[in-house]
C-alpha positions in Angstrom: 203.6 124.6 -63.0 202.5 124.9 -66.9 199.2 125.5 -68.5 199.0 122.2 -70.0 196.0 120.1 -68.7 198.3 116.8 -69.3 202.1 116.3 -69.1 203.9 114.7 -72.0 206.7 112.3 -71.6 210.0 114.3 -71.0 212.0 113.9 -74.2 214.6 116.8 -73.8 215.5 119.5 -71.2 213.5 122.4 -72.4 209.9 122.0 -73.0 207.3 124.6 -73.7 210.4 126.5 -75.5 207.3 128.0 -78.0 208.2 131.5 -77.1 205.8 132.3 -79.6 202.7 130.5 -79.1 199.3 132.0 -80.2 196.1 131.2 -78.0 194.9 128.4 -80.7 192.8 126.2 -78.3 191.7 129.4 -76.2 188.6 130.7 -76.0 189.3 134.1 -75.6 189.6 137.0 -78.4 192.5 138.1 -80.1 192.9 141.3 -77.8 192.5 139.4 -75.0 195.2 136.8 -76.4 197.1 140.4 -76.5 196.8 141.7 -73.4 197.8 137.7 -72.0 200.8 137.7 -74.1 202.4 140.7 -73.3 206.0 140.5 -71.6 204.8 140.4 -67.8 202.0 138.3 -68.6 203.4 135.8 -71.2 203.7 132.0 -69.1 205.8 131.0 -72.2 208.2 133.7 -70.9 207.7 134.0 -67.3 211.4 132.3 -67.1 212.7 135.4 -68.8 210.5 137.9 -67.2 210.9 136.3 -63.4 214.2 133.7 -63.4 216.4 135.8 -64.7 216.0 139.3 -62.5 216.6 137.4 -59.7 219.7 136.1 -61.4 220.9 139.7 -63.0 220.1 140.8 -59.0 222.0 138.3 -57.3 225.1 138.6 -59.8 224.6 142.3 -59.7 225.3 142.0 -55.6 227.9 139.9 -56.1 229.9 142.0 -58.7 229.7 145.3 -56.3 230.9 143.2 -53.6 233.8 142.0 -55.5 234.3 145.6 -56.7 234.8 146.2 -53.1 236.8 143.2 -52.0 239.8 144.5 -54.9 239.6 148.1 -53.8 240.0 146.6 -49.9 242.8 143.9 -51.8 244.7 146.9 -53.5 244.5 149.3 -50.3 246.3 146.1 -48.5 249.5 146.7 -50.6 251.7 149.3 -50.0 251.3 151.4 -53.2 247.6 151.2 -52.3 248.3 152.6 -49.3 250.1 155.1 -50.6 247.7 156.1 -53.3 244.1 155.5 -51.9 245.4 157.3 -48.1 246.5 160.0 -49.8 242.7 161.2 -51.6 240.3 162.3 -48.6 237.2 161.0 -50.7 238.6 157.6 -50.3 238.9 158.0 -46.5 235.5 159.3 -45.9 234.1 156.9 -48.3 235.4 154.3 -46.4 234.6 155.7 -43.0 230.8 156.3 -44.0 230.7 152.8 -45.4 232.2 150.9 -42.6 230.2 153.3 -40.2 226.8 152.2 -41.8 227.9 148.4 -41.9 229.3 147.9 -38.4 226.2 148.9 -36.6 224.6 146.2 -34.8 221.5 146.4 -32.3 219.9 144.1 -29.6 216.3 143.4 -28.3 216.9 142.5 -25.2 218.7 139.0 -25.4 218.2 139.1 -28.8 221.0 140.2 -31.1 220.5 141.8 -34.5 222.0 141.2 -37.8 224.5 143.8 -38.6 223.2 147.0 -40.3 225.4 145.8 -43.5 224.1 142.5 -44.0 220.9 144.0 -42.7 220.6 146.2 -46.0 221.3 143.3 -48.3 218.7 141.4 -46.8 216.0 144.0 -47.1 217.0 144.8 -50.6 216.4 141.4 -51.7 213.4 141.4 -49.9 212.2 144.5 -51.3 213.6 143.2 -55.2 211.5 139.6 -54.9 208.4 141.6 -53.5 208.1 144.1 -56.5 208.8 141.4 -58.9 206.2 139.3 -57.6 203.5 141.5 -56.8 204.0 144.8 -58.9 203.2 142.8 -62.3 198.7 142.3 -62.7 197.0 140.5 -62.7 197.7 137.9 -59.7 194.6 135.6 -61.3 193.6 134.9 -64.9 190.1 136.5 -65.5 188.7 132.9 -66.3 190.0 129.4 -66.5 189.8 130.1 -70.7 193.5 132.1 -70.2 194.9 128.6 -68.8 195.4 127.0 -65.3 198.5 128.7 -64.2 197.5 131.7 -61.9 200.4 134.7 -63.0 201.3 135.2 -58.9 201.6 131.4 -59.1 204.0 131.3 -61.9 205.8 134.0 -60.9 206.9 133.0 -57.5 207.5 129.8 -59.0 210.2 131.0 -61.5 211.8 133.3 -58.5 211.9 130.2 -56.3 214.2 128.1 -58.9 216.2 131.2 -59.9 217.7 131.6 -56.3 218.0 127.6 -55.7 221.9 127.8 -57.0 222.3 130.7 -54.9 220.8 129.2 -52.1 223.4 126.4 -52.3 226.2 128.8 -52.6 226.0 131.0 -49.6 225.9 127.1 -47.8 228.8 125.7 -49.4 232.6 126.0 -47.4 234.5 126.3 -50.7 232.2 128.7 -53.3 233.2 131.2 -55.6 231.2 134.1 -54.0 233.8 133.9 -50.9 236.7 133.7 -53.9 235.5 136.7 -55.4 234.3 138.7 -52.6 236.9 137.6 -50.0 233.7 137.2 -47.9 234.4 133.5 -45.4 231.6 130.9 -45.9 230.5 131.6 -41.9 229.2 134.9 -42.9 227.5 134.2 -45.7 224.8 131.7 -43.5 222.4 134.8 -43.1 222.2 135.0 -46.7 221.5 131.4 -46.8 218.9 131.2 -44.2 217.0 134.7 -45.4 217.2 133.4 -49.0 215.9 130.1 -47.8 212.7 132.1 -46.2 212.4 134.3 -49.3 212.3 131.0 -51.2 209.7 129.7 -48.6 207.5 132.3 -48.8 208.1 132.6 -52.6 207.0 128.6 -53.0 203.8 129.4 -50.5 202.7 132.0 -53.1 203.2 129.4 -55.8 201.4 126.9 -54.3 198.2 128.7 -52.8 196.9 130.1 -56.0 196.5 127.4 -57.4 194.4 125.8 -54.7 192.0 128.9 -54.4 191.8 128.2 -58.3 190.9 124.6 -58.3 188.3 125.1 -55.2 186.5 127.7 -56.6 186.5 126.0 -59.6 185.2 122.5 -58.3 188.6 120.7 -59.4 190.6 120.1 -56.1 190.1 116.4 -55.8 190.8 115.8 -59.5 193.8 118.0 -59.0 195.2 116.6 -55.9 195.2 113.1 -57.9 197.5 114.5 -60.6 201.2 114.1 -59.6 202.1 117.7 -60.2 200.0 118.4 -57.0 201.9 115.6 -54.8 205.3 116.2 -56.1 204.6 120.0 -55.2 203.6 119.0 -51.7 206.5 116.4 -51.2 209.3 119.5 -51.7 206.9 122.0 -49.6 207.4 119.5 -46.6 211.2 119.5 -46.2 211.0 122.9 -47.2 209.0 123.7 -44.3 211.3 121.7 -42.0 214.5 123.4 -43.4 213.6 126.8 -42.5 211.7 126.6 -39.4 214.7 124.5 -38.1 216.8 127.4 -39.3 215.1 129.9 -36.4 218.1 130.6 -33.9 216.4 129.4 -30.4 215.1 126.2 -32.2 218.2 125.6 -34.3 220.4 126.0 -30.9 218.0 124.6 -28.9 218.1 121.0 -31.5 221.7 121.5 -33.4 222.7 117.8 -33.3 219.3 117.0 -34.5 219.3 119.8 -37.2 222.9 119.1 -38.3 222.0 115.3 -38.8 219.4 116.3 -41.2 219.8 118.6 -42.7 221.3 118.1 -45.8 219.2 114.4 -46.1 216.0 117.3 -46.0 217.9 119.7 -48.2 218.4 116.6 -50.9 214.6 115.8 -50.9 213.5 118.9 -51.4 216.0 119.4 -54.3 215.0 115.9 -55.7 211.2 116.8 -55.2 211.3 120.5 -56.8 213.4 118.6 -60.3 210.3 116.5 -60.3 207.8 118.6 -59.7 209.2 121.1 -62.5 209.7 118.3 -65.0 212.0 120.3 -67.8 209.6 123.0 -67.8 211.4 125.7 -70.4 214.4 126.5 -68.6 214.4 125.0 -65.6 216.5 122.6 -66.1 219.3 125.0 -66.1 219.0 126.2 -63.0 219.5 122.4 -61.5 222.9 122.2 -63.8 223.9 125.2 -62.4 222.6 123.9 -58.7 224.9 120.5 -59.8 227.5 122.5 -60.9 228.3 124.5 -58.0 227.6 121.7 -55.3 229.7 119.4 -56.7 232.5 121.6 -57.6 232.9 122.5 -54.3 232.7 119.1 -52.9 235.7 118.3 -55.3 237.8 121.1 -54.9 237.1 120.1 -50.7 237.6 116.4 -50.9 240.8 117.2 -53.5 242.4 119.7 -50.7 242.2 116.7 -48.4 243.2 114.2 -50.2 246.3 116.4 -50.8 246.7 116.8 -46.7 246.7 113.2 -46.7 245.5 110.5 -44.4 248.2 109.8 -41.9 247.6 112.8 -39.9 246.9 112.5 -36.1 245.6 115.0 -33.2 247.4 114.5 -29.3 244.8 115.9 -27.0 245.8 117.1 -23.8 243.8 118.3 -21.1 243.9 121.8 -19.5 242.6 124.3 -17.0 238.9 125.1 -16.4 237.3 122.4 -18.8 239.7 123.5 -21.8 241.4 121.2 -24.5 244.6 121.6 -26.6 244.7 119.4 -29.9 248.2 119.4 -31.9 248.8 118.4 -35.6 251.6 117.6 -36.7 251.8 118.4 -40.1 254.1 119.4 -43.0 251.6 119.3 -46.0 248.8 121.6 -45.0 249.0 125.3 -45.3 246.3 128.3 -43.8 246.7 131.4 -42.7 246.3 133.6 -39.5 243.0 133.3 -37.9 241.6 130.7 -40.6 239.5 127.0 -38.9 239.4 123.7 -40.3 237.2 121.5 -40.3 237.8 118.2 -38.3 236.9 114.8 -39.0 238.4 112.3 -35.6 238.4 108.9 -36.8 238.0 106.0 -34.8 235.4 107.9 -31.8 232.6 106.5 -33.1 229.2 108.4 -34.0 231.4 111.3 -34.0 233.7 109.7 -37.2 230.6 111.1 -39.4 230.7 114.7 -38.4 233.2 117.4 -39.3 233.5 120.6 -36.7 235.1 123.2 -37.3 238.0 124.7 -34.5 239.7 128.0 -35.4 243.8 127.4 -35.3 245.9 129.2 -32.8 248.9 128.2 -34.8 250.9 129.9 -37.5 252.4 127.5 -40.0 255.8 128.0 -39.4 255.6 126.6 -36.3 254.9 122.9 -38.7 251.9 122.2 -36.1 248.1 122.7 -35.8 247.2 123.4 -32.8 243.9 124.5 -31.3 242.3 124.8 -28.3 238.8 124.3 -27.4 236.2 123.8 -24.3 234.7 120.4 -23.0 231.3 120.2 -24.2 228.8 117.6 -24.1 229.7 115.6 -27.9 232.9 115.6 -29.7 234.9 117.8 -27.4 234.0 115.5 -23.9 235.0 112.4 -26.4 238.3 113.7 -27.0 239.2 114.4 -23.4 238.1 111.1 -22.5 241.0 109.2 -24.7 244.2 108.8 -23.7 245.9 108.1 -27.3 246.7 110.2 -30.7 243.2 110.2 -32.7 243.9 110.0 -36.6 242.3 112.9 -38.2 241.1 114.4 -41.6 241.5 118.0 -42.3 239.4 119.9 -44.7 240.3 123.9 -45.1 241.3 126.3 -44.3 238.7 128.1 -44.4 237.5 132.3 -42.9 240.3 134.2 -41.3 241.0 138.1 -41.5 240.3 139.7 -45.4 243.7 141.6 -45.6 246.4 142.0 -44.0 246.4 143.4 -40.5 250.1 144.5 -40.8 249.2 147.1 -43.6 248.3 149.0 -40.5 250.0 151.2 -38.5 248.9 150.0 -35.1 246.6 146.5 -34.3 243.9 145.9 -31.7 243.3 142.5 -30.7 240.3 142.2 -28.6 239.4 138.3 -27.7 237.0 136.9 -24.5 237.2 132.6 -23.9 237.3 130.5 -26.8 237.8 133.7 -29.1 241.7 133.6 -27.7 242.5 130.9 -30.3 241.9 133.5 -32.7 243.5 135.9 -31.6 246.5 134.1 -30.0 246.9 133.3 -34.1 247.1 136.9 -35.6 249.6 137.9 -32.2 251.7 134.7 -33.2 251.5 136.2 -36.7 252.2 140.0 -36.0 255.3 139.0 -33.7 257.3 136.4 -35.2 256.7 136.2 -39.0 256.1 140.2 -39.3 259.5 142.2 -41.6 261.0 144.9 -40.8 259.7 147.2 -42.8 256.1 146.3 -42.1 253.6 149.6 -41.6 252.7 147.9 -38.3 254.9 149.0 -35.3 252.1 148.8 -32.3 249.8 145.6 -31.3 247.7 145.8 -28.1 246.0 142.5 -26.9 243.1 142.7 -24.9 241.8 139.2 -23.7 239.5 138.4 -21.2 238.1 135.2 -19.5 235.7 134.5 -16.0 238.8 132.8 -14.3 242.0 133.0 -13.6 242.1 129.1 -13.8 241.2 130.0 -17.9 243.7 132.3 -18.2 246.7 130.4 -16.7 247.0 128.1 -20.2 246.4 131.4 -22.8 249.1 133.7 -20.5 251.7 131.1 -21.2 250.9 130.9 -24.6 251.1 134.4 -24.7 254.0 135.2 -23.0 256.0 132.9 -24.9 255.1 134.6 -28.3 255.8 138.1 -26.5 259.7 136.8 -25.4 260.3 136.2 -29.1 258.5 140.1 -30.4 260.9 141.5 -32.4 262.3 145.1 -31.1 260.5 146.9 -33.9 257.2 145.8 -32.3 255.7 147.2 -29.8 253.6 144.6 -28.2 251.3 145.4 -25.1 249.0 142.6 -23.6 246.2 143.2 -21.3 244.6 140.2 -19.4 241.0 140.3 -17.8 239.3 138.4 -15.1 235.9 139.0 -15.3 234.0 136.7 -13.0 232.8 138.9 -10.2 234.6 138.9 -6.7 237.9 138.5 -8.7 241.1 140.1 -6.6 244.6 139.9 -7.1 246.6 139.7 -3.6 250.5 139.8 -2.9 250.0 136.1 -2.4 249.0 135.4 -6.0 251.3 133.9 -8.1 250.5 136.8 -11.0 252.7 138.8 -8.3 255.6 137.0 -7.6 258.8 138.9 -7.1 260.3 141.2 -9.8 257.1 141.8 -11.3 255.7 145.3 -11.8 252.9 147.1 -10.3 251.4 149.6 -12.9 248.6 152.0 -13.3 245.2 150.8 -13.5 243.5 154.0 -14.4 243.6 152.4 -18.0 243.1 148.6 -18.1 240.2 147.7 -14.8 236.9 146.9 -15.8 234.1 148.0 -14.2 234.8 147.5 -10.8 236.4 151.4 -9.8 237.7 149.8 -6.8 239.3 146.9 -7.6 243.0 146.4 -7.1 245.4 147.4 -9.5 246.5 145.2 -12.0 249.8 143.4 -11.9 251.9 143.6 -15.1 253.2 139.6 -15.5 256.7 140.1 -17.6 255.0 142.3 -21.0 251.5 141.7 -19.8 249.0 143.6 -17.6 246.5 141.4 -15.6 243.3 143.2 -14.4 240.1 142.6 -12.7 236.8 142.9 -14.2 235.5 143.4 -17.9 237.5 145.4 -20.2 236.6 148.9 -20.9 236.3 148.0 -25.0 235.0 151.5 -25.5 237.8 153.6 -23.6 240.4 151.0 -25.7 239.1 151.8 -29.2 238.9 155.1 -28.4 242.5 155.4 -27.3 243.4 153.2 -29.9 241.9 155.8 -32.7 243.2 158.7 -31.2 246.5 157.9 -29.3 248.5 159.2 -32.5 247.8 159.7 -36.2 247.9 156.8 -38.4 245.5 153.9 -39.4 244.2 151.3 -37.0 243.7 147.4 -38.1 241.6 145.6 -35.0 240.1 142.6 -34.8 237.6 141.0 -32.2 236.7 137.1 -31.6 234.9 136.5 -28.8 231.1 136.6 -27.3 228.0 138.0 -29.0 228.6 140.9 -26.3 232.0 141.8 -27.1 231.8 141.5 -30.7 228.2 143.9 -30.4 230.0 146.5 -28.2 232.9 146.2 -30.7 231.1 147.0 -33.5 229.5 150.0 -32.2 232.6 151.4 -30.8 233.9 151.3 -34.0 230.8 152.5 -36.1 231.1 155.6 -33.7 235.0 155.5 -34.5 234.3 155.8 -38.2 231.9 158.9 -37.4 234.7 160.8 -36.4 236.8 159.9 -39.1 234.0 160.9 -41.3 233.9 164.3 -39.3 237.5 165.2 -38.9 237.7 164.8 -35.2 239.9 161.2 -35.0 243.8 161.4 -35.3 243.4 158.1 -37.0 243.0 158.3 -41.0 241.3 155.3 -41.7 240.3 152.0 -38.8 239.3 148.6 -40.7 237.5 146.1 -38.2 237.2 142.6 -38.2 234.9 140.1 -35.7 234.6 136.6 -35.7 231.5 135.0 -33.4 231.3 131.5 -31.8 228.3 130.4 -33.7 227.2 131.0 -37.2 
């Protein structure tokens, strides 16, 4: 990556530090040694010119966000709500904001990123593209300048600048999530799009220099030189790491990407320190790589060790292909809507993978408990044994940023697996809610292909609805969406003494399906739920704020977001009762 025509033996961590250098050596004149030397064109400071922009950019992105995260933090407690409500500039600020963010699009089965994360991508594309190409020239007039082409060394600095950054967006524990109160899960576009900006960014480092070296006769001598091979052994993995990272393939080969992953991810790390070999400041970027990785490994492996060892899952078959694993535990703490990461001892291959399962528990209740379906790996292991697995625990991890009860009325929105997550933040809202809490209405909408999957989430509902406090008002709409779905007088959803409501409010699609049947607090209905009607009438019902939240399908999470987005447009405009809506979604796969 240097001009030198040899490499010396490595005898410290910064070499070529000669900020300073003259062109003795070069057979060029002293205005051309000018002209080469000035600050966009200096190799002895393309580490200053290139690395750190993309450092100042990256921090810059990360300090608005946190900006953000303690205004959202400070609107959470009750003087902030008192305060910030009260100014109309904070309300539509917030309103435009979460109405650009939310918006999400699909191309036919394919789902877009959300508009939000959307921008941030594009302006880090648009950032790494003017700092690589805007700076001339993108060859040296003659091989008398040196043997680095500029576009070469440019896109090589950019490439180690984001490396730590890379690794942080991966990492479970990371101080961007701390800061930002943004979960690990959502930062993994950042981490693949940064891995492709990378990509391209090492492409452009590497080309040059072989259009250089042919034209110039030298490609065999080159290729002998180990600069050339260790440049080529981290472009391999590289290439493996993000084409792997495409969502059909990466779905379509998970085990096979999961397994490896990080054994690619380490060669290409060990293979870039080599092929950069101390080069001025390079070095720093791998401490700062180090130092991140391994301080979140620590601060994981300490939270485990402090769960302890002696922790073990009873698994219990359900309904409709569905598993219930509870913890016992009295050392481990999370809060509403967070996952863990599980480690099942004793199965097998599956003892050397962790999964993650979002906990439909609240810790009061001095369990974990979660529920998941049978799959084809861990999940069909675990219903096949018929004894307490011992388990290691590492989180907790996501969940809601905020508090849900700094609102004056909840949405819960949830379709199959999503229910864990939202039979967490119900648990929460109903039995470890005070009194004097700003939230005084939750409405559950939860919806699932059979009625064989709802029978073990109703129970679980209903018991948490039996204990609601008075100053609650709880309302829980069930759905049965599998097509040809009918509720008779012969069901047992109808037994006597339960009510027969209005449907005009809570059917799906199907205008002439039967009307649902309320089972003690909650409402059972055919069909899909109307998501848009519900946010609708959740905005504009009464005046207030609205907290919802959504776990569930890409679908349902998609049409949530957009209902919303449209939400915040009327806020914006005047025309919503509601003051301000905050939304949160959680999706199966990351």
């Amino acid at each position: 990556m240097g001009n030198m025509p040899s490499i010396d033996p490595v005898t410290n961590l910064h070499m070529y530090l000669d900020r300073n250098a003259g062109c003795d050596g070069m057979d060029i004149t002293q205005e051309q040694c000018d002209w080469a030397h000035q600050w966009w064109r200096d190799w002895y400071k393309a580490d200053l010119a290139y690395g750190l922009p993309v450092v100042y950019f990256f921090c810059a992105g990360i300090g608005l966000f946190t900006f953000l995260n303690v205004v959202h933090q400070f609107r959470q407690t009750r003087a902030g709500t008192i305060l910030l409500l009260d100014y109309p500039v904070y309300r539509k600020l917030a309103a435009f904001s979460r109405g650009v963010g939310l918006r999400q699009s699909a191309v036919g089965n394919w789902v877009l990123l959300p508009t939000g994360i959307t921008i941030v991508i594009l302006a880090t594309i648009v950032f790494t593209t003017v700092l690589c190409f805007a700076p001339k020239p993108y060859y040296w007039p003659s091989m008398d300048f040196g043997s680095s082409p500029p576009l070469a060394t440019r896109a090589g600095w950019m490439v180690i600048a984001m490396l730590p950054f890379q690794v942080i967006f991966a990492s479970k524990w990371n101080p961007i999530t701390q800061l930002t109160g943004i979960s690990h899960e959502k930062l993994q576009p950042l981490h693949r799009w940064t891995g492709w900006i990378m990509y391209i960014c090492a492409l452009l480092h590497t080309f040059p220099f072989i259009v250089v070296d042919i034209q110039n006769g030298m490609m065999e001598e080159m290729w002998e030189m180990y600069l050339y091979k260790s440049g080529v052994a981290a472009l391999v993995p590289q290439t493996f790491l993000v084409v792997m990272s495409i969502g059909c393939i990466r779905n379509r080969y998970y085990e096979t990407f999961k397994s490896l992953h990080f054994l690619m991810a380490a060669f290409f790390i060990l293979m870039l320190f080599v092929h950069c070999e101390f080069t001025m400041t390079s070095a720093d970027y791998f401490i700062g790589f180090a130092v991140v990785y391994l301080g979140s490994l620590l601060i994981r492996w300490g939270k485990s060790f402090k769960f302890g060892f002696a922790h073990r899952a009873k698994v219990q078959v359900l309904e409709d292909r569905m598993i219930k694993i509870t913890i016992p535990t009295t050392t481990v703490n999370w809060a509403p809507g967070q996952h863990m990461f599980f480690r099942f001892r004793n199965l097998g291959i599956h003892s050397w993978t962790s999964h993650p399962f979002t906990i439909a528990s609240i810790p009061t209740s001095g369990e974990i408990e979660v529920y998941a379906r049978i799959g084809r790996g861990l999940t069909k292991r675990l219903a096949e044994v018929n004894h307490e697995v011992p388990v290691l625990l590492d989180g907790a991890y996501g969940g809601v940023s905020g508090k849900l009860e700094a609102y004056d009325k909840v949405l819960l929105i949830g379709g199959g697996s999503g229910g864990s997550f939202i039979l967490a933040l119900m648990r929460h809202l109903a039995l470890a809610l005070p009194s004097d809490s700003s939230c005084k209405e939750v409405t559950v909408v939860y919806a699932t292909r059979s009625k064989a999957s709802l029978s073990w989430f109703k129970s679980a509902f209903e018991e948490t609805l039996a204990q609601c406090p008075k100053h609650v008002n709880m309302k829980l709409n069930l759905h049965v969406t599998a097509p040809g779905m009918c509720f008779n007088d012969d069901d047992d959803d109808n037994e006597k003494g339960k009510t027969v409501v209005n449907s005009s409010s809570s059917l799906g699609t199907n205008d002439k399906a039967p009307a649902p049947v309320a089972v003690t607090h909650a409402i059972v209905s055919p069909g899909r739920p109307k998501l848009a009607e519900t946010i609708h009438s959740a905005l504009n019902s009464s005046a207030g704020t609205v907290g919802i939240a959504v776990c569930g399908p890409v679908e349902m999470t998609l049409d949530a977001r957009n209902c919303v987005a449209r939400g915040q447009g009327d806020i914006l405009l005047g025309r919503s009762s509601s003051s301000e809506c905050f939304l949160h979604t959680e999706t199966f796969g990351w």
